[in-house]
DSSP file (Angstrom, degrees, kcal/mol; ACC not computed):
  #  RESIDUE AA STRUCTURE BP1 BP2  ACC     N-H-->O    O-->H-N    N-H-->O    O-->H-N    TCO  KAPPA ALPHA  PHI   PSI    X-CA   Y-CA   Z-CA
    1    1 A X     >        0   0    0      0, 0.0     4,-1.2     0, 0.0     3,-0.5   0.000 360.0 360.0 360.0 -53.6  248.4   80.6   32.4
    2    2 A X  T  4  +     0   0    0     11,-0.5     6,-0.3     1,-0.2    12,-0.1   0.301 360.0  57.7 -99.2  14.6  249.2   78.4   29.2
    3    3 A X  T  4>S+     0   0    0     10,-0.3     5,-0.5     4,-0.1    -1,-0.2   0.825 112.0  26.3 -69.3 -30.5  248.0   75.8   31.1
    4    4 A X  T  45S+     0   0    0     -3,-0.5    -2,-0.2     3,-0.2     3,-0.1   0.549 124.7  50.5-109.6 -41.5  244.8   76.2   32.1
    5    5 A X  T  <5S+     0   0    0     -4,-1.2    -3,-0.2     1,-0.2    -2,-0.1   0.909 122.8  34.4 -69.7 -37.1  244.0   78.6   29.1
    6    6 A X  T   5S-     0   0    0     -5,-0.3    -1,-0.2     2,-0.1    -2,-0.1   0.546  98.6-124.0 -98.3 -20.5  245.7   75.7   26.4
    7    7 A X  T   5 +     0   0    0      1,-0.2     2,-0.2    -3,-0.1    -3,-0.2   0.765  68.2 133.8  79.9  13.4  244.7   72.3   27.9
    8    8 A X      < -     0   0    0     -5,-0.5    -1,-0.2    -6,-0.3     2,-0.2  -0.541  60.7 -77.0-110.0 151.7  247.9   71.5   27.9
    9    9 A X     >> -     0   0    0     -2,-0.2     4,-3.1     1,-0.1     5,-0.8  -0.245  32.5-122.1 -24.4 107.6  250.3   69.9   30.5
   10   10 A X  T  45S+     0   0    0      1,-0.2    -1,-0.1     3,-0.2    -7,-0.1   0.661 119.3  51.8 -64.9   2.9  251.7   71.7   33.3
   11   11 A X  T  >5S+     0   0    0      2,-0.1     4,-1.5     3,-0.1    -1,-0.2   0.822 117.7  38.0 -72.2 -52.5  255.1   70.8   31.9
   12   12 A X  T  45S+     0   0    0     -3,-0.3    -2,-0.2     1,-0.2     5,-0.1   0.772 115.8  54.1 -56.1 -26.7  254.0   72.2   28.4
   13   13 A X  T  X5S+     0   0    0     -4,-3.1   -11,-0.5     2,-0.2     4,-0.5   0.791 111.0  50.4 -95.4 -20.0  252.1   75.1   30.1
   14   14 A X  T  4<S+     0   0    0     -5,-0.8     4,-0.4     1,-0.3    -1,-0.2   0.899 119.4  29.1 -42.9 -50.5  255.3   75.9   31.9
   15   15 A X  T  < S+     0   0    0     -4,-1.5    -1,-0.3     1,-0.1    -2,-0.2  -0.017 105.0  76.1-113.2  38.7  257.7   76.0   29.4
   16   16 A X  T  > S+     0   0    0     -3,-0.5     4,-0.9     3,-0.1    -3,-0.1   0.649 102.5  39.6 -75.1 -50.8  255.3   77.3   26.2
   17   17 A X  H  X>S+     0   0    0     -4,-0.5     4,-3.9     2,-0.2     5,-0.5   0.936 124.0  42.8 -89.6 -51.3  254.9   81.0   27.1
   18   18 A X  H >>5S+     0   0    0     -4,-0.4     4,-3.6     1,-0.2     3,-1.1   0.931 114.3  49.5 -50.0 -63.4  258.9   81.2   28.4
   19   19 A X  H 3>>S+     0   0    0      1,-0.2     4,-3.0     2,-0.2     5,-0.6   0.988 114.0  42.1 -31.4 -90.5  260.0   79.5   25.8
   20   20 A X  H 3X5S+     0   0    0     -4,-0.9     4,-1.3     1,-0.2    -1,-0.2   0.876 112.3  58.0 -24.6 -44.7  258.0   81.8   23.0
   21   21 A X  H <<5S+     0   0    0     -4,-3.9     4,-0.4    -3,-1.1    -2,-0.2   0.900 111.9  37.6 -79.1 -42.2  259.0   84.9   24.9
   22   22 A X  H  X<S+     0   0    0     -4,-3.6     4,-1.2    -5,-0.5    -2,-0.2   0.568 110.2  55.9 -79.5  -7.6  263.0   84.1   24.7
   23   23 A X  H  X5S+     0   0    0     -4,-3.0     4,-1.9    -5,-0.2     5,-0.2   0.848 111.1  46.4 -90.6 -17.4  263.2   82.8   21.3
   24   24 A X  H  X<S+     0   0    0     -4,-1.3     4,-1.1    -5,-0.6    -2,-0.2   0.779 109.7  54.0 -50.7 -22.3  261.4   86.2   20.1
   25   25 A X  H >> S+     0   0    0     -4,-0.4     3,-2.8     2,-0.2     4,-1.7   0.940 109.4  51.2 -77.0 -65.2  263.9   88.1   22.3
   26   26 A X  H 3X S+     0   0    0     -4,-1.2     4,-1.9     1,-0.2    -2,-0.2   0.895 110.4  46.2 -22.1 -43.5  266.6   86.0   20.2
   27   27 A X  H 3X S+     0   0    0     -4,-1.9     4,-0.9     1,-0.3    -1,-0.2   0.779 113.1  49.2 -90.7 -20.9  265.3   86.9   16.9
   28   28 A X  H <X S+     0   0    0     -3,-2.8     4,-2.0    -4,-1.1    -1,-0.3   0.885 117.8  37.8 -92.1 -31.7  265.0   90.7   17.8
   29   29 A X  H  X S+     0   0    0     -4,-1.7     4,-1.5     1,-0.2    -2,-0.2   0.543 117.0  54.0 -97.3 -15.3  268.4   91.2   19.2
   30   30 A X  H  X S+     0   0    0     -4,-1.9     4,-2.2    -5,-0.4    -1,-0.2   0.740 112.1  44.4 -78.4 -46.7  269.6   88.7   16.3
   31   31 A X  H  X S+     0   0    0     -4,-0.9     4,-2.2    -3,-0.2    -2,-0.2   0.829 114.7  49.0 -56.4 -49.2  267.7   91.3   13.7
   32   32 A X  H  X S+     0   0    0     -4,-2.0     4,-2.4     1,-0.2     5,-0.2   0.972 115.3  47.0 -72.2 -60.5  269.4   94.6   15.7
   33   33 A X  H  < S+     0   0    0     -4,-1.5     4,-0.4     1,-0.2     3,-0.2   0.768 117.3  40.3 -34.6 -59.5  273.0   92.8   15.5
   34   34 A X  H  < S+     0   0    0     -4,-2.2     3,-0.3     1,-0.2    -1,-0.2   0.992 136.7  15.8 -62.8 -53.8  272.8   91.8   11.9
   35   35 A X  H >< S+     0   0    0     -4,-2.2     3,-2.3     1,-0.2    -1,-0.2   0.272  93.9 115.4-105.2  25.3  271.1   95.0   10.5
   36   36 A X  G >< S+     0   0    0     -4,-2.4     3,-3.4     1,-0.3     5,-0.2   0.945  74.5  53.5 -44.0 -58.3  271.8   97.7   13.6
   37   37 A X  G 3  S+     0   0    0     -4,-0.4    -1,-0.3    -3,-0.3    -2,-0.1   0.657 102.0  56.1 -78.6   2.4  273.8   99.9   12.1
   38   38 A X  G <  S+     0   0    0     -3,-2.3     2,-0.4     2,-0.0    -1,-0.3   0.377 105.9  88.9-108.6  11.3  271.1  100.6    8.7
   39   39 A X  S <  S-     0   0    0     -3,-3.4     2,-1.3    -4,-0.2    -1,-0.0  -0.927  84.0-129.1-129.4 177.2  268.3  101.6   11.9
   40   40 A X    >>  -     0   0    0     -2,-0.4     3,-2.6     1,-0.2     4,-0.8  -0.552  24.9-163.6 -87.9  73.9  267.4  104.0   13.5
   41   41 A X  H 3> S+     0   0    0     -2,-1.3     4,-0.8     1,-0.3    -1,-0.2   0.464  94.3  52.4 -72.7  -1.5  267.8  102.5   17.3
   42   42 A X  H 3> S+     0   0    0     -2,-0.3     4,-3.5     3,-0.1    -1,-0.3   0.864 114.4  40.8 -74.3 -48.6  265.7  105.3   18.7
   43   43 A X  H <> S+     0   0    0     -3,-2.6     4,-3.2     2,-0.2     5,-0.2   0.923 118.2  48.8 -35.4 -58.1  262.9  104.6   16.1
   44   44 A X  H  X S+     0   0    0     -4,-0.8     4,-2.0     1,-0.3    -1,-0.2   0.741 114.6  43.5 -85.5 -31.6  263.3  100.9   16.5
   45   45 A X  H  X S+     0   0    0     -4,-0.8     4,-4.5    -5,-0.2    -1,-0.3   0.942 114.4  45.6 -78.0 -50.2  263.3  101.1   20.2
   46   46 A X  H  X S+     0   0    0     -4,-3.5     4,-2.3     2,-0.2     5,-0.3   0.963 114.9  52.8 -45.3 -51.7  260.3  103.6   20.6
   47   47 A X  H  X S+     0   0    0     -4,-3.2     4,-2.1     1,-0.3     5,-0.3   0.913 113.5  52.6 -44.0 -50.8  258.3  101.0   17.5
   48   48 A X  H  X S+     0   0    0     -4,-2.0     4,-2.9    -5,-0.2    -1,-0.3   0.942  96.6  56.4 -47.8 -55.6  259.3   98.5   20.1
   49   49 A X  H  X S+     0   0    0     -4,-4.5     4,-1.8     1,-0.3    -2,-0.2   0.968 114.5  48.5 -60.0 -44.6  257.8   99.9   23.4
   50   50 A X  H  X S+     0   0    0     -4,-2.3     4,-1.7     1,-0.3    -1,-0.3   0.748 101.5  52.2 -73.3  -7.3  254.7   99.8   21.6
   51   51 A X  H  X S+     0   0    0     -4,-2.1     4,-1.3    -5,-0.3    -1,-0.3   0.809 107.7  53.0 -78.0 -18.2  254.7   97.2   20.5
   52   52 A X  H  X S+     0   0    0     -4,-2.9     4,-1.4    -5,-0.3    -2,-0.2   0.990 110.5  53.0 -45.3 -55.9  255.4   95.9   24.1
   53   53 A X  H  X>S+     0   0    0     -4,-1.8     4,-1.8     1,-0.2     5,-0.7   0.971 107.7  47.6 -42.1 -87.3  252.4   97.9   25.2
   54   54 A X  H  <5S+     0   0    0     -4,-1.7     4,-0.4     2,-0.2    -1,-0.2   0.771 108.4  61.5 -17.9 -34.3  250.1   96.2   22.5
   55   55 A X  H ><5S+     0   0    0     -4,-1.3     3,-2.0    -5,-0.2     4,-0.4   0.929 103.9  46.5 -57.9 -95.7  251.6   92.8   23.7
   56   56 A X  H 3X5S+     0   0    0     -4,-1.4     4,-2.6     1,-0.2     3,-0.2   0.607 112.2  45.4 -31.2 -46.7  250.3   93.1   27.0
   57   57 A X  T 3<5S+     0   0    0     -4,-1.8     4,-0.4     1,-0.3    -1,-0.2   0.652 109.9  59.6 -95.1   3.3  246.8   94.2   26.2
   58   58 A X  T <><S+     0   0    0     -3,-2.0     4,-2.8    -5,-0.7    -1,-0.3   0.971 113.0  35.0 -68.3 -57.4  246.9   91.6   23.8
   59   59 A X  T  4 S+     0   0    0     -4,-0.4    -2,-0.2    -3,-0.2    -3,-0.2   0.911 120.4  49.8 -41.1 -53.0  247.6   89.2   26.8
   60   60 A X  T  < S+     0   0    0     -4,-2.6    -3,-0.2     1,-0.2    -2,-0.1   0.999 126.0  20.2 -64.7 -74.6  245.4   91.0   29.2
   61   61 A X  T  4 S+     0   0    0     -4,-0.4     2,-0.8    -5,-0.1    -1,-0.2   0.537  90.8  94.8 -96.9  18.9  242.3   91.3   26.9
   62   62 A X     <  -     0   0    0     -4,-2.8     3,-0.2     1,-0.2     6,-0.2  -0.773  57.4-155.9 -86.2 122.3  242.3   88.7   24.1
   63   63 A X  S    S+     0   0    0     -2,-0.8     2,-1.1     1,-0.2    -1,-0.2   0.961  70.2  98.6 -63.8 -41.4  240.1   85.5   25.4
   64   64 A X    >   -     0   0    0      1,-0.2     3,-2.5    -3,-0.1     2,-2.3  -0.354  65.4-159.4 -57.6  33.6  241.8   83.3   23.1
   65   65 A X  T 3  S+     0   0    0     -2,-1.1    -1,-0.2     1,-0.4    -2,-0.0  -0.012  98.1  48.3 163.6  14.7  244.6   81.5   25.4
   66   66 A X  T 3> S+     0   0    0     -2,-2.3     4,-0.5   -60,-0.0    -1,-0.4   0.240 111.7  46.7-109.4 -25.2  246.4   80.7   22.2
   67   67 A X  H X> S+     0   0    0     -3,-2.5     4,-1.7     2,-0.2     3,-0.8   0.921 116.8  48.1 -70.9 -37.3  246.0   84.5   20.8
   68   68 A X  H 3> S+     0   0    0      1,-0.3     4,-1.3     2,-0.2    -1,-0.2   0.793 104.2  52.3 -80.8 -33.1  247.2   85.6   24.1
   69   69 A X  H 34 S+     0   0    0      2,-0.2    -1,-0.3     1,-0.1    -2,-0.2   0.164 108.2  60.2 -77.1   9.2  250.3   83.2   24.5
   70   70 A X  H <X S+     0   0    0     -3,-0.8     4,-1.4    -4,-0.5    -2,-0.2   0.623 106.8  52.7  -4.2 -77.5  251.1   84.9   20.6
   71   71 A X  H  X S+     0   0    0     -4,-1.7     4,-3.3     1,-0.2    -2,-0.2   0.849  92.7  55.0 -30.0 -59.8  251.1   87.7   22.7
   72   72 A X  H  X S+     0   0    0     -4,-1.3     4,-4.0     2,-0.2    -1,-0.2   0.967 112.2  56.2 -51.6 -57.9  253.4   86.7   25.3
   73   73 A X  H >> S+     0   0    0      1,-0.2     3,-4.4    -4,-0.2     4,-1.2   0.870 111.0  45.5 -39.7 -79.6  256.1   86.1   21.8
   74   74 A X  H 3X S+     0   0    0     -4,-1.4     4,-1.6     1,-0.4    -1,-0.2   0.565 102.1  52.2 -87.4 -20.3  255.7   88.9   20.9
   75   75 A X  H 3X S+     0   0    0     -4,-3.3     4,-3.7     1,-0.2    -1,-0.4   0.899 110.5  60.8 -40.9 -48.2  256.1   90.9   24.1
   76   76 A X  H <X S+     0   0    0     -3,-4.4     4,-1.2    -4,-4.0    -2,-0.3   0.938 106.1  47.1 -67.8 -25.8  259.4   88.8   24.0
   77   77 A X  H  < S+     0   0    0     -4,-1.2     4,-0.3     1,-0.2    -1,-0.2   0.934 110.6  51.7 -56.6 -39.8  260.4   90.5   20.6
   78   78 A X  H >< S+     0   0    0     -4,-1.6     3,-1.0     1,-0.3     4,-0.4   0.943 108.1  42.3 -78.6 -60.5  259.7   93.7   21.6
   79   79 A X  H >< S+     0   0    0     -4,-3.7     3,-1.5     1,-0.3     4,-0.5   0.727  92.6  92.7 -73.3  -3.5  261.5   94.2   24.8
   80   80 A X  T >X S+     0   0    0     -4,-1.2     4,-0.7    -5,-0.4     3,-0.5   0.913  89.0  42.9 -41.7 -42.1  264.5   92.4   23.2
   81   81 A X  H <>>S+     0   0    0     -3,-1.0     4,-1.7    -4,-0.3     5,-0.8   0.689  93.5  77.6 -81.2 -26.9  266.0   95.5   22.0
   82   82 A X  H <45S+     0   0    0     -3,-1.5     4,-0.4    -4,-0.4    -1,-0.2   0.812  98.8  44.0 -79.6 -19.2  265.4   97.7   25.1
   83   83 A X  H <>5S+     0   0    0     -3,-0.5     4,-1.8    -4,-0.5    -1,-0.2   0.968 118.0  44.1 -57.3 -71.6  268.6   96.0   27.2
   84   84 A X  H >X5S+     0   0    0     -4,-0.7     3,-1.0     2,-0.2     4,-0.6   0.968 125.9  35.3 -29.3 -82.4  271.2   96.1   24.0
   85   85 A X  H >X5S+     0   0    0     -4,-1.7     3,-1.7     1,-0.3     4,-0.9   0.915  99.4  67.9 -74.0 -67.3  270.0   99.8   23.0
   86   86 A X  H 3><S+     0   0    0     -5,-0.8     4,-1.6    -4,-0.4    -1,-0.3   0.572 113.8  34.3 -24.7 -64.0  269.5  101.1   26.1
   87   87 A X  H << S+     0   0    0     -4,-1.8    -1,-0.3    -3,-1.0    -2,-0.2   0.618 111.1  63.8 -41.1 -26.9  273.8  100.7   26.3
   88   88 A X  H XX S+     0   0    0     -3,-1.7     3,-6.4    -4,-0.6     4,-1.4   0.993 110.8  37.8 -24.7 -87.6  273.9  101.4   22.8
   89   89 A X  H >< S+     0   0    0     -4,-0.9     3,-1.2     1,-0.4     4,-0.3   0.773 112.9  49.0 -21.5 -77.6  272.4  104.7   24.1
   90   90 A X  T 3< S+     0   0    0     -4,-1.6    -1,-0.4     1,-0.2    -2,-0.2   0.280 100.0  67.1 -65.1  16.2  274.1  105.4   27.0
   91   91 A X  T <4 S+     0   0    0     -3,-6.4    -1,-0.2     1,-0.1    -2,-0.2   0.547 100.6  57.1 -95.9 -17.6  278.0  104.6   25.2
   92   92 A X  S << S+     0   0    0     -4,-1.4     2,-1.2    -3,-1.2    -2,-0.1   0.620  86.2 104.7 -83.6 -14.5  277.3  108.0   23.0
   93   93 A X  S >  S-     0   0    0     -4,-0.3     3,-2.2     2,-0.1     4,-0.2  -0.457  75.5-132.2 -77.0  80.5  276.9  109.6   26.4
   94   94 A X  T 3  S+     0   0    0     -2,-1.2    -2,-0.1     1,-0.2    -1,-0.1   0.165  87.9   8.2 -45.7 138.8  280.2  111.9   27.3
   95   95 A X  T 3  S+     0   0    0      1,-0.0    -1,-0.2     5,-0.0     5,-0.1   0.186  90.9 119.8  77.4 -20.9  281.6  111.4   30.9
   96   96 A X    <>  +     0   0    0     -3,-2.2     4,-1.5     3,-0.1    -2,-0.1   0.955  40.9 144.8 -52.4 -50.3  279.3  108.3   31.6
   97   97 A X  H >>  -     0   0    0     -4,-0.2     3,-1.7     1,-0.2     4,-1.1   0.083  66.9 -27.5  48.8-163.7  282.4  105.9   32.1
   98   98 A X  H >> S+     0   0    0      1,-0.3     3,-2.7     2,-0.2     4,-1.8   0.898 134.6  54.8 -57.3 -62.8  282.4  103.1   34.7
   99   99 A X  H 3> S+     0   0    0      1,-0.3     4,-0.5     2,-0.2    -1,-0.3   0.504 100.9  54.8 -63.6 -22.9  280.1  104.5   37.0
  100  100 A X  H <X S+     0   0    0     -3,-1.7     4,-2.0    -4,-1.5    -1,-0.3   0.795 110.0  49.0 -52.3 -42.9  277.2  105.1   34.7
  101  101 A X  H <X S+     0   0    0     -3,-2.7     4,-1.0    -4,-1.1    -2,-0.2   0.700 102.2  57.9 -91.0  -6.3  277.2  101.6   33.6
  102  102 A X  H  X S+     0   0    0     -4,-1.8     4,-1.5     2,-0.2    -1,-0.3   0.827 101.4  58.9 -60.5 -28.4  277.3  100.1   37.0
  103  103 A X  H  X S+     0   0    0     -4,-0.5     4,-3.3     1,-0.2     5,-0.3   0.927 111.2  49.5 -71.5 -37.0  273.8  102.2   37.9
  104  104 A X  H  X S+     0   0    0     -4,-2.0     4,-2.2     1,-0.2    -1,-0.2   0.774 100.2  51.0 -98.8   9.4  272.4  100.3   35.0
  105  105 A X  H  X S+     0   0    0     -4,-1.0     4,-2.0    -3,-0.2    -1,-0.2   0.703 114.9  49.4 -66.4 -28.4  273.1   97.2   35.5
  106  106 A X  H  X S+     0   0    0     -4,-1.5     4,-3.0     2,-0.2     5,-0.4   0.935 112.1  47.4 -81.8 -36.4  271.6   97.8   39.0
  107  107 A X  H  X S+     0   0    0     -4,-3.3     4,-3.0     1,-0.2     5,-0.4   0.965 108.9  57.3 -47.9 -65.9  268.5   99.4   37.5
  108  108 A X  H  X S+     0   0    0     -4,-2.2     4,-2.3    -5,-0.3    -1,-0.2   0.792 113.4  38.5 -33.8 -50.5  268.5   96.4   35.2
  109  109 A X  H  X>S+     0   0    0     -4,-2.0     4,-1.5     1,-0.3     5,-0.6   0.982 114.2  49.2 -53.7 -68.0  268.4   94.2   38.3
  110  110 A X  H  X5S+     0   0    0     -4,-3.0     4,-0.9     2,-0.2    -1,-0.3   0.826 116.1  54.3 -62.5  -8.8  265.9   96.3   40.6
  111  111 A X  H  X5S+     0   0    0     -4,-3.0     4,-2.6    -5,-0.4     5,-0.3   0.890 108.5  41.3 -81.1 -24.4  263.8   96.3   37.2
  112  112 A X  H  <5S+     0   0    0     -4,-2.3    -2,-0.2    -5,-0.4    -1,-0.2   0.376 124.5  45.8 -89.2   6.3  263.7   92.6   36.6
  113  113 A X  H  X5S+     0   0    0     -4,-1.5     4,-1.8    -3,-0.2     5,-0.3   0.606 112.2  42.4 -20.6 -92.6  263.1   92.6   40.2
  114  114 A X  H  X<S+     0   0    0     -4,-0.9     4,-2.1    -5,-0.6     5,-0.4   0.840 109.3  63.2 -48.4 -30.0  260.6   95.2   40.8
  115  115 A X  H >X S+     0   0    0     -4,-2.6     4,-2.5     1,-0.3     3,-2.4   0.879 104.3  34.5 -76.0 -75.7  258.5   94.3   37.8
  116  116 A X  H 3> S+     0   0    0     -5,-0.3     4,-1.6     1,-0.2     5,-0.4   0.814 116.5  59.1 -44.0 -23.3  257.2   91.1   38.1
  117  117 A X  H 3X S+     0   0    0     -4,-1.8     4,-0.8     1,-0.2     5,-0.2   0.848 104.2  51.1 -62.6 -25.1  256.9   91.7   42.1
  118  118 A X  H <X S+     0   0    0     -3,-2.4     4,-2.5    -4,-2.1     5,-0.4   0.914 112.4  53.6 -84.8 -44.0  254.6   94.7   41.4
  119  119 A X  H  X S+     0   0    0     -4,-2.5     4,-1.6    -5,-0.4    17,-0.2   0.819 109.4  45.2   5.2 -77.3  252.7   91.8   39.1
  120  120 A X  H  X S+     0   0    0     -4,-1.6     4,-1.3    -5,-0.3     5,-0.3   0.654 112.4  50.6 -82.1 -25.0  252.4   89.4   41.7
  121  121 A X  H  X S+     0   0    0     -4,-0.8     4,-2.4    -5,-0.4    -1,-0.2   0.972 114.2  43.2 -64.9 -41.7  251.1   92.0   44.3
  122  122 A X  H  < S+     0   0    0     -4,-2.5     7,-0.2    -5,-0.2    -2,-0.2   0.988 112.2  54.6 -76.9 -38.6  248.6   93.3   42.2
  123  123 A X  H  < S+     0   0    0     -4,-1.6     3,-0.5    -5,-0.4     6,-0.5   0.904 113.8  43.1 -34.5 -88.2  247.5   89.7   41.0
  124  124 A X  H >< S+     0   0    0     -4,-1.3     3,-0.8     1,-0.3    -1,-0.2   0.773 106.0  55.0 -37.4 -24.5  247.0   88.6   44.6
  125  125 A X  T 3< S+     0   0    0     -4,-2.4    -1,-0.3     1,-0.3    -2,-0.1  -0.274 114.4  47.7 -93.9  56.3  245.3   91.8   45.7
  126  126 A X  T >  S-     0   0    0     -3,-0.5     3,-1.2    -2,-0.2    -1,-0.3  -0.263 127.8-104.8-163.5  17.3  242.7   90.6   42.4
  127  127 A X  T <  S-     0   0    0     -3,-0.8    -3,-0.2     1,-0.3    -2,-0.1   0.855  78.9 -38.2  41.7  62.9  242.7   87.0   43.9
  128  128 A X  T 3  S+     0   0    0      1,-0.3    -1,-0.3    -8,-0.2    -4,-0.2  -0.015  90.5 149.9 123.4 -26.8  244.6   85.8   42.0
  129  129 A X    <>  -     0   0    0     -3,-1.2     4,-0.9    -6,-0.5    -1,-0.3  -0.367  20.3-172.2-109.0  98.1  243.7   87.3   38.4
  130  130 A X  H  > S+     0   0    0     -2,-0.2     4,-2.0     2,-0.2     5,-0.2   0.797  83.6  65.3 -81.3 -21.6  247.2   87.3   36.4
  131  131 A X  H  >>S+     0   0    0      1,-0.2     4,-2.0     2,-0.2     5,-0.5   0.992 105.2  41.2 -45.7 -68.0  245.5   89.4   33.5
  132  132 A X  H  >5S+     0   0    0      1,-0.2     4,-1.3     2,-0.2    -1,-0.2   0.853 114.7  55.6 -68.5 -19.7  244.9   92.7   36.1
  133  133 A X  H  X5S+     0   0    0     -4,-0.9     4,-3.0     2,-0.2    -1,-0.2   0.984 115.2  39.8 -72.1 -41.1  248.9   91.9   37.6
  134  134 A X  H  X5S+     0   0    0     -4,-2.0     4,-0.5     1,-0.3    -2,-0.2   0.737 109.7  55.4 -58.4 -21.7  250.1   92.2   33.9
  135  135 A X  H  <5S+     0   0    0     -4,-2.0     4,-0.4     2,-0.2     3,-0.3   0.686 106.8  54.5 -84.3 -20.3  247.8   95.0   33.2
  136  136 A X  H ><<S+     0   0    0     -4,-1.3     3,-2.0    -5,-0.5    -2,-0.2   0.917 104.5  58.0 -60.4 -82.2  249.6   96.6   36.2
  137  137 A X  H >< S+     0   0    0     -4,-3.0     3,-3.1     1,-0.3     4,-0.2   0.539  79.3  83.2 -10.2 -42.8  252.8   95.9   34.4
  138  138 A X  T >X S+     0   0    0     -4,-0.5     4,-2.0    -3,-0.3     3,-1.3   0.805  70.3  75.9 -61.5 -20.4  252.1   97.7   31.6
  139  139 A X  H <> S+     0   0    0     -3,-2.0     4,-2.1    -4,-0.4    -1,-0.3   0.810  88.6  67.7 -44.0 -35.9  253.2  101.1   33.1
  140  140 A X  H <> S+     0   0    0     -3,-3.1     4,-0.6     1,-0.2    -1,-0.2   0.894 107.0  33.3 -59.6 -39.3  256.9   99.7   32.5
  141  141 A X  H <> S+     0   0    0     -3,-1.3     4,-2.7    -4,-0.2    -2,-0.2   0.724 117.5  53.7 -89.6 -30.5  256.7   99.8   28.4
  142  142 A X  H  X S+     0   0    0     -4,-2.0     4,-2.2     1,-0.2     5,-0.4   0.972 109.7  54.3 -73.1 -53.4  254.4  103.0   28.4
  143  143 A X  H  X S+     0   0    0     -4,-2.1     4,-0.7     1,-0.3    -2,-0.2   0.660 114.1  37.5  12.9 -67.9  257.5  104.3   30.7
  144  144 A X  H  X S+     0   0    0     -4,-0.6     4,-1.5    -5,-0.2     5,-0.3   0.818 113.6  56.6 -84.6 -42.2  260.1  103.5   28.1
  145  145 A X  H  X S+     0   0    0     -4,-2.7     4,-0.7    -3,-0.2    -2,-0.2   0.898 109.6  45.0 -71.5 -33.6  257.9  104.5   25.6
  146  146 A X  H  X S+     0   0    0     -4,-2.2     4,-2.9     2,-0.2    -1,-0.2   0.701 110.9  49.1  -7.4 -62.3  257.6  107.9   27.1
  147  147 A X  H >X S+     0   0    0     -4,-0.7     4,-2.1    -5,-0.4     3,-0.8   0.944 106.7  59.4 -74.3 -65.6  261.1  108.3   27.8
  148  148 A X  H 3X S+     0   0    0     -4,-1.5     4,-1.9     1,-0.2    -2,-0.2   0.686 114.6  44.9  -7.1 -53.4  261.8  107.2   23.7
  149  149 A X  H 3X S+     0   0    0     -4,-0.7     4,-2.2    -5,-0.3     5,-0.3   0.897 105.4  53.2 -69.4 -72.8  259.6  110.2   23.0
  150  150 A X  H << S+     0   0    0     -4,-2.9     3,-0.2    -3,-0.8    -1,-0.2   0.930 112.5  43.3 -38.5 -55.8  260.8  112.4   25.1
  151  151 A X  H  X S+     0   0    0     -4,-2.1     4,-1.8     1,-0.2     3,-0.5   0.918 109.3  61.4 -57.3 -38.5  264.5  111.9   23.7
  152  152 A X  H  X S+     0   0    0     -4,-1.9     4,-1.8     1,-0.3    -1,-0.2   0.748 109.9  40.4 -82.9 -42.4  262.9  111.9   20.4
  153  153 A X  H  < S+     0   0    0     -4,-2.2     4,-0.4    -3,-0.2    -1,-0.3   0.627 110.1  51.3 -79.2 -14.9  261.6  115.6   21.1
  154  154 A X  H  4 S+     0   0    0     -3,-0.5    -2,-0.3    -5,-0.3    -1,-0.2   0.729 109.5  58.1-118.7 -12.9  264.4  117.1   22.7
  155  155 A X  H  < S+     0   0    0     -4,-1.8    -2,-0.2     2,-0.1    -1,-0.2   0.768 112.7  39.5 -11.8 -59.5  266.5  115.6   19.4
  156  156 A X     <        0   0    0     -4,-1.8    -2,-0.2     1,-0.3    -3,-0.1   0.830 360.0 360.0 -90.8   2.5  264.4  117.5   17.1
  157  157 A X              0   0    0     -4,-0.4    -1,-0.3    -5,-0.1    -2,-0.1   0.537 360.0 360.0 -81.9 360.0  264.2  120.7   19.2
């Protein structure tokens, strides 16, 4: 992707987008640590999912192969948060104990799992076309951003 899009080396176009996406993850999960306890981790997380969203259709429809690798950062900022707080979350939850957090570590797995494989399927059934596997993808942050929302309602009701 940031090879062909950037001109760049397939050693540079390898490691440019990972690289972008994990120090942003750093720098949001570095942001919730220092100043977590003055936000609002439902807020921060919903603000997040969209921004996820936004990410992607930044990737997906910006032509600019450096505005879309931007993207890719920022995608990594935004989902930074959703691992952390997501346990955040569930540790307020009475009765969850052992067993809870073993289903999400396996969700965690079948998600980093399942997504990119639903990606690559939909790429390939597009010949090839990583824009439409990542626009598949996006269903994962409107998901979260959903559920954010949802909690968010049933909070103020």
């Amino acid at each position: 992707f940031a090879e062909q899009g950037l001109g760049v080396s397939k050693t540079v176009g390898d490691l440019a987008g990972p690289m972008a996406f994990a120090a942003m993850m750093g720098v949001s999960r570095l942001i919730f640590g220092k100043y977590g306890e003055k936000l609002n981790l439902n807020r921060y997380m919903a603000v997040c999912a969209a921004l996820c969203v936004g990410a992607y259709l930044c990737i997906v429809f910006v032509p600019s192969p450096v505005l879309s690798l931007l993207g890719c950062a920022v995608c990594g900022f935004s989902v930074g948060i959703f691992w952390p707080g997501t346990f955040s979350r569930a540790a307020s939850i009475r009765g969850g104990g052992t067993q809870m957090f073993a289903l999400l570590a396996l969700a965690g797995d079948l998600g980093c799992a399942g997504g990119p494989t639903l990606a690559g399927l939909v790429s390939d059934a597009c010949g090839g076309a990583l824009r439409a596997g990542i626009l598949a993808a996006i269903i994962f942050p409107l998901l979260m951003l959903l559920c954010m929302l949802l909690v968010r309602k049933q909070r103020g009701a």
